[in-house]
Backbone as CSV, one residue per row, in Angstrom:
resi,resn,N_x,N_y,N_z,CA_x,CA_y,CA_z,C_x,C_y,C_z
1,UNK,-18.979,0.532,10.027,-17.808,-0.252,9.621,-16.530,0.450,10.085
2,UNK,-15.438,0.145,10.402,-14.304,0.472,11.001,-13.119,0.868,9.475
3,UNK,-12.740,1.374,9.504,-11.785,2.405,8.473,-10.891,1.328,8.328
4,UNK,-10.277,1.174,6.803,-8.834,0.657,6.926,-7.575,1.373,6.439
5,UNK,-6.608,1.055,6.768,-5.449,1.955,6.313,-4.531,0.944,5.410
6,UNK,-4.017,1.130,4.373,-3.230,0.686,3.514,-1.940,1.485,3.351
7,UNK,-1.008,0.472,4.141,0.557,1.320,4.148,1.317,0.794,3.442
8,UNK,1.974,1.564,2.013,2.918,0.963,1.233,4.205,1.334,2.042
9,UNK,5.424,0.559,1.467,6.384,0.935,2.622,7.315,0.264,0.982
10,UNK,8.063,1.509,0.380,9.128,1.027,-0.849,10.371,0.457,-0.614
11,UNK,10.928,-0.963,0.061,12.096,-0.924,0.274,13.069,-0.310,-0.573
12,UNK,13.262,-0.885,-1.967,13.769,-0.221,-2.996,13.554,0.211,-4.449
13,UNK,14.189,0.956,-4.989,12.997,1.534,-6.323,14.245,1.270,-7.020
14,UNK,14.052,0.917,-8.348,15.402,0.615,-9.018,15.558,1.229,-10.422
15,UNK,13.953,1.763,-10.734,13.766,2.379,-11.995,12.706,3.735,-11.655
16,UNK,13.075,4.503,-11.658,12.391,5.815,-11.230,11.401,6.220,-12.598
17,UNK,11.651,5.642,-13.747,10.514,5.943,-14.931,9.042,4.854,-14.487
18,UNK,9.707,3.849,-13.865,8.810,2.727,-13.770,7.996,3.215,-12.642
19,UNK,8.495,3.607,-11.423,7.593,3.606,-10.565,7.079,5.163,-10.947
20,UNK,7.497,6.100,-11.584,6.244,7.509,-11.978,5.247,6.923,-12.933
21,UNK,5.507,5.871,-13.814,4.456,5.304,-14.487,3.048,4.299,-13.639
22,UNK,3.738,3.758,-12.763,2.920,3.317,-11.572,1.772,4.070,-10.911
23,UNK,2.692,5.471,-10.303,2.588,6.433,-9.769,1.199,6.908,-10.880
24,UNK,1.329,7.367,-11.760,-0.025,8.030,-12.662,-0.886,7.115,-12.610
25,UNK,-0.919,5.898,-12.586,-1.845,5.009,-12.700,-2.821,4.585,-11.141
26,UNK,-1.862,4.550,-10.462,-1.991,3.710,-9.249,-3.158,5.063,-8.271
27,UNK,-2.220,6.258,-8.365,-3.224,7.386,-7.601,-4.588,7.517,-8.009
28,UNK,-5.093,7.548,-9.466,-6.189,8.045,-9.805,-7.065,6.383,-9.413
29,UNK,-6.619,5.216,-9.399,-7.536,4.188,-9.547,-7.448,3.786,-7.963
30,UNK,-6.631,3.957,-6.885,-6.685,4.032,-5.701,-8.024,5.035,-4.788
31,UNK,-7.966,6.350,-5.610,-8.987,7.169,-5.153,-9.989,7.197,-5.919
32,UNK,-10.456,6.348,-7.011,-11.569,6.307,-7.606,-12.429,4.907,-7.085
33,UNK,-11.697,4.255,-5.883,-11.816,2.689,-5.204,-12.230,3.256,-4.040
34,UNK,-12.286,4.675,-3.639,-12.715,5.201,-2.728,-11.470,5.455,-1.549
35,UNK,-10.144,5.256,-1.866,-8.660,5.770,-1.314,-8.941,7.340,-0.828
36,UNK,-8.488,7.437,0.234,-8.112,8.695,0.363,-6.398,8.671,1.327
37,UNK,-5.741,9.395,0.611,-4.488,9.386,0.420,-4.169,10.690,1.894
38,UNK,-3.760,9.751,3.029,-3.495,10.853,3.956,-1.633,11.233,3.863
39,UNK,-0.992,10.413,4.015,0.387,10.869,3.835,0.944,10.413,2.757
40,UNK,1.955,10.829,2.079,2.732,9.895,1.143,4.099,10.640,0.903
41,UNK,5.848,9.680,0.646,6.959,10.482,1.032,8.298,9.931,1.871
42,UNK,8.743,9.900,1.866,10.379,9.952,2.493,9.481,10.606,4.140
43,UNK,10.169,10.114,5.214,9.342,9.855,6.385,10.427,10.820,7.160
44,UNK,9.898,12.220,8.211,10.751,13.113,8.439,11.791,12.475,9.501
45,UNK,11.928,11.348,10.387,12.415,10.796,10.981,11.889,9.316,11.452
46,UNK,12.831,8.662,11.229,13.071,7.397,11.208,13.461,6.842,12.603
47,UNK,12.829,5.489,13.741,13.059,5.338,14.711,13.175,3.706,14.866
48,UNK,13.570,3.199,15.793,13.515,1.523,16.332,14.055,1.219,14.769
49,UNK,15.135,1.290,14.257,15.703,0.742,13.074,15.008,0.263,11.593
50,UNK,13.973,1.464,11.597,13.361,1.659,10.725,14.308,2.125,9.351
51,UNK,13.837,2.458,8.084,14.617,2.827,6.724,13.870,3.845,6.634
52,UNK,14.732,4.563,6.033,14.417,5.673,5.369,13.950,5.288,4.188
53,UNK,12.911,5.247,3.638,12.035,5.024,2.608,10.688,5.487,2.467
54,UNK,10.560,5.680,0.441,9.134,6.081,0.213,8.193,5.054,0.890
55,UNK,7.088,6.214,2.039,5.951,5.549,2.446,5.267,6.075,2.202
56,UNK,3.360,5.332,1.778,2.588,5.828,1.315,1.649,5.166,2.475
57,UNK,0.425,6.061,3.013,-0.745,5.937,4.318,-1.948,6.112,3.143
58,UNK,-2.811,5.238,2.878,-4.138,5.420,2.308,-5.232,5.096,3.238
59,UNK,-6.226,5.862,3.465,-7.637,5.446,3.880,-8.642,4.695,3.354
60,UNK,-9.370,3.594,3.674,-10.195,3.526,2.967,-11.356,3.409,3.608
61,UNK,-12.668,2.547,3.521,-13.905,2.858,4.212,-14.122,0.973,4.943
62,UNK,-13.252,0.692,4.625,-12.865,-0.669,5.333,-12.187,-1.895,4.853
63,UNK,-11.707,-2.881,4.992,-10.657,-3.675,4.565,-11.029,-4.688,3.499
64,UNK,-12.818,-4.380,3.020,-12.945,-5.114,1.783,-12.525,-4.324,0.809
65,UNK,-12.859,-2.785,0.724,-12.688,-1.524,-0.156,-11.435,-1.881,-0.140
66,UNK,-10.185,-2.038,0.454,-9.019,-1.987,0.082,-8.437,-3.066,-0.652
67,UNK,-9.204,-4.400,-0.159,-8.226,-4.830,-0.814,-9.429,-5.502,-2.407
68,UNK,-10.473,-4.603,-2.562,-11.101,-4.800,-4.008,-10.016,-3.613,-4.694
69,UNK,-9.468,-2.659,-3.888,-8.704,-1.220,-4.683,-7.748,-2.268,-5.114
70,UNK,-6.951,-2.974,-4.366,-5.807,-3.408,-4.799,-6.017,-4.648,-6.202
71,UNK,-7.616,-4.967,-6.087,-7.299,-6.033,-7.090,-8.058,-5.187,-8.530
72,UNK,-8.362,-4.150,-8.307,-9.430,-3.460,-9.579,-8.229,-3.457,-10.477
73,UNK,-9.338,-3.497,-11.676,-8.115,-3.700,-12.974,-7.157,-2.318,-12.987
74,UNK,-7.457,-1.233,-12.448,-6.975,-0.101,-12.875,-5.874,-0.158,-11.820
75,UNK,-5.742,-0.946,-10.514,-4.744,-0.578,-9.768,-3.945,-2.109,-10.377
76,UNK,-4.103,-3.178,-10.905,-3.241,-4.421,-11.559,-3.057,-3.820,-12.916
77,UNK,-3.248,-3.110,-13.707,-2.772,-2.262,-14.699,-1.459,-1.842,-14.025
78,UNK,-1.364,-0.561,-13.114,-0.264,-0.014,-12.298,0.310,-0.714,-11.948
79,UNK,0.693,-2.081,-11.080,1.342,-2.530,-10.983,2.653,-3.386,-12.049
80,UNK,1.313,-3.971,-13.531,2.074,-4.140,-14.235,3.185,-3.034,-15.085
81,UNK,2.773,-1.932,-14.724,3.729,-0.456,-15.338,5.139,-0.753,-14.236
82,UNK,4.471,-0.774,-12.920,5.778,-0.614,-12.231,6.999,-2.172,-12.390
83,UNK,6.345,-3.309,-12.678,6.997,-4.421,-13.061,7.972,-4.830,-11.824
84,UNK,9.119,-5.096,-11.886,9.944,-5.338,-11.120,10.659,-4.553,-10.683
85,UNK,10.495,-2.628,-10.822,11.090,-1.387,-10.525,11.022,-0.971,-8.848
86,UNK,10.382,-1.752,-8.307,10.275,-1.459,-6.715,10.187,-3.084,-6.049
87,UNK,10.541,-3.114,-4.809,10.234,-3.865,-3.992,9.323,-3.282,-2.743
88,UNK,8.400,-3.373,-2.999,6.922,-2.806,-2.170,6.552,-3.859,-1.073
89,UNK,6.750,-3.576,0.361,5.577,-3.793,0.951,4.467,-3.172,1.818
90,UNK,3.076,-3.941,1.206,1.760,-2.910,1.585,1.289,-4.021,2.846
91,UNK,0.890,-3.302,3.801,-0.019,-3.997,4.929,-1.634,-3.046,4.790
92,UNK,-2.607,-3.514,5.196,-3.593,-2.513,5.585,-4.077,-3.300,6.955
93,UNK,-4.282,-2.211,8.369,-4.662,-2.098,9.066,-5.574,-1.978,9.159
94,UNK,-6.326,-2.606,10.553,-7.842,-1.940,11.170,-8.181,-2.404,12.239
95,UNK,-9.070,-1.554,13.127,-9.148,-1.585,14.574,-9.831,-3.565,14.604
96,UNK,-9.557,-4.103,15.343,-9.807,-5.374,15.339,-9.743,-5.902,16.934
97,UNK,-10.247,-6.989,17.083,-9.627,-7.859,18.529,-8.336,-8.805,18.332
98,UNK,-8.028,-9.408,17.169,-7.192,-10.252,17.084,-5.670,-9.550,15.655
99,UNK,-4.968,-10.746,16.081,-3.870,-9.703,15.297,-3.042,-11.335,14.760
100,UNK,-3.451,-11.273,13.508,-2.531,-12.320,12.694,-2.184,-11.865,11.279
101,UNK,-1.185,-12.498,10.563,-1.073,-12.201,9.022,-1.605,-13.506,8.062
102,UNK,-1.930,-12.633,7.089,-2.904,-13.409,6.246,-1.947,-12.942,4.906
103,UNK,-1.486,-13.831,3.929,-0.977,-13.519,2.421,-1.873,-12.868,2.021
104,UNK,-1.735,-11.738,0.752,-2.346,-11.777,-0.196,-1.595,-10.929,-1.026
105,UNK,-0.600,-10.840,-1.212,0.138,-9.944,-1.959,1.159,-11.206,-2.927
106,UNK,1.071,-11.107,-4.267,2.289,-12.126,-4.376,3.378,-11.603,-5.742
107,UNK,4.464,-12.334,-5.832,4.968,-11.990,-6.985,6.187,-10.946,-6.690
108,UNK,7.125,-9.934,-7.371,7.838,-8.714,-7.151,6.889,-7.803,-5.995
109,UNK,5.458,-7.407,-6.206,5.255,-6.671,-5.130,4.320,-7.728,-4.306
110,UNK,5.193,-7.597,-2.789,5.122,-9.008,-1.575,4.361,-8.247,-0.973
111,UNK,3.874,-8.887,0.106,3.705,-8.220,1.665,2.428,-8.802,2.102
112,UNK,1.986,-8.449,3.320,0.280,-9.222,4.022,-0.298,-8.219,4.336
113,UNK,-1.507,-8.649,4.669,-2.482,-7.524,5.466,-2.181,-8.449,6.730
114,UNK,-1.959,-7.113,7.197,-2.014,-7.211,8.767,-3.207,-6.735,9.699
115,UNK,-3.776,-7.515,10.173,-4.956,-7.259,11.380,-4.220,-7.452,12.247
116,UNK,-4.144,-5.950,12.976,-3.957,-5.592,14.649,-5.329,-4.267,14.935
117,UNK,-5.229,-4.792,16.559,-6.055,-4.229,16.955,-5.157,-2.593,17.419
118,UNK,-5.944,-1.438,17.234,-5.233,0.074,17.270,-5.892,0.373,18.043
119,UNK,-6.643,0.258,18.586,-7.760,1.230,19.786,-8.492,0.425,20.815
């Protein structure tokens, strides 16, 4: 099976209690979904009119694992902690032939999975 990557990308955080409450929740039930957390952080340089913003890179073991992580009760628990304290968007990647967006994110935290092909 081909790896997927799940990239949060924080446009803005508006309550810093909300998203560390997220934060405790969201890490342990991300890597208990089988996440492995390669980068996460304020990005050392920013290019092509990108933001400076918290980004988070997760691994997973392919793009069903990710997006069952995203719907397990323990990571929709976390989200309801973080509430309307961030504007999040997550894509997850994976090596593919075709490259379209598909919804599945809805509500305060938006965004699609994106299938593009990387290799």
């Amino acid at each position: 099976m081909t790896k997927a990557y799940w990239i949060s990308a924080y446009r803005s955080i508006s309550d810093n209690d909300a998203l560390s409450a997220y934060a405790k929740l969201a890490g342990p039930s991300l890597t208990a979904a089988g996440g492995k957390f390669l980068a996460r952080g304020i990005p050392a340089a920013v290019k092509e009119n990108g933001q400076q913003e918290r980004t988070v890179l997760i691994e997973f073991e392919n793009v069903a694992a990710a997006l069952a992580a995203y719907n397990s009760p323990g990571y929709q628990e976390a989200l309801v902690a973080l509430g309307v304290a961030s504007r999040m968007i997550i894509r997850t990647f994976y090596k593919q032939m075709s490259m379209r967006s598909v919804p599945v994110f809805h509500g305060p935290h938006w965004g699609f999975a994106l299938e593009r092909r990387l290799g």
